[in-house]
Each structure stands twice: as C-alpha cells, then as structure tokens.
C-alpha positions, 0 to 999 in steps of 0.5 A: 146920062153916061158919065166918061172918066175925064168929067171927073178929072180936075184937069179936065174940068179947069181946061174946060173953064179955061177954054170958056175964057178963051172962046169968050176972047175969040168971039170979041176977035172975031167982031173985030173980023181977026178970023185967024187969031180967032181961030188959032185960039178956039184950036188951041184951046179945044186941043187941052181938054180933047186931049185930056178926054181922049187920053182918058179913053186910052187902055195904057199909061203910056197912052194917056201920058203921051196925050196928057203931054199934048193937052200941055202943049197945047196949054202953052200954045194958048200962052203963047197966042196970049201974050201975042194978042196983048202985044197987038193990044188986043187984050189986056194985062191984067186978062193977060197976067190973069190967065197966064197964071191959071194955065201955069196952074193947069200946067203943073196939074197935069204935069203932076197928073201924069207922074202920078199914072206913070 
C-alpha cells in the first residue's frame, strides 16, 4: 500500500482523531434531525486534516505553510461550532472542555509545525 507524507505528520494523525470525535457528535446531530450543525461540523472538521494532507503534497514552504495556516483555521472553527452546539445544550461541558483542550493542542502543533518549515 502507497504511504503519503501526511500519514507520518503528528498533526495529521491527532486532526484525524480529532475529526473522529466530531463526526461521532454530528451523527448524534443528525438523529436529532440538526442537519445543518451536522453539517458545518463534518466540514469543519474534514477541512483540518485535508488541508494538512494537501499542503504536504505542495512543492514549496510557502505552499505547505499557506495550508497549514487554513487546516488552523478551520480548528478554531470546530471550536467555534463547539462551543455553540453547548450553548444550545447540545453537548456537554465536559465534551466541551474536553476537545476545546485538544484542538488548543493541535493548534499549537501546527503552529510550531510551520515555524519550523518556513
């Protein structure tokens, strides 16, 4: 089986343990027929480790950086919708706090990520 850079990128791996989480709470979204935050969150949260993976394929630093800074983005707008779906009480506090912590984590990592390639 072919093996791309991104698989071995630590940023790649936690976005993508992430995005399992955050699927997992769409899923429950959308038994409660919330097709749209479904939705906006499945996005959101595709977007961090596309992004990640498809600026691994880019032929320059700046490239990669540039969709780094997008697979960030998108990060804090998983947070964002997070902390949205608990003010509906559509989540909990503590699933809340909980992935509020690991895509401030993540966050960080491809911040540090992209330093250290530009």
């Amino acid at each position: 089986m072919s093996k791309f850079r991104f698989q071995d990128l630590d940023i790649w791996e936690e976005s993508i343990e992430i995005g399992n989480i955050l699927f997992d709470i769409a899923d429950k979204l959308e038994e409660n027929k919330l097709y749209r935050f479904s939705e906006q969150l499945r996005g959101a949260a595709m977007s961090v480790s596309n992004n990640i993976a498809e600026g691994s394929g880019s032929t320059s630093k700046n490239e990669f950086s540039h969709f780094l800074n997008i697979a960030r983005r998108s990060a804090f707008e998983n947070a964002n919708i997070l902390l949205i779906l608990n003010k509906r009480n559509l989540i909990s506090i503590q699933v809340l706090e909980s992935l509020l912590d690991r895509i401030d984590v993540l966050c960080r990592k491809i911040m540090n990520f992209r330093k250290a390639i530009c």
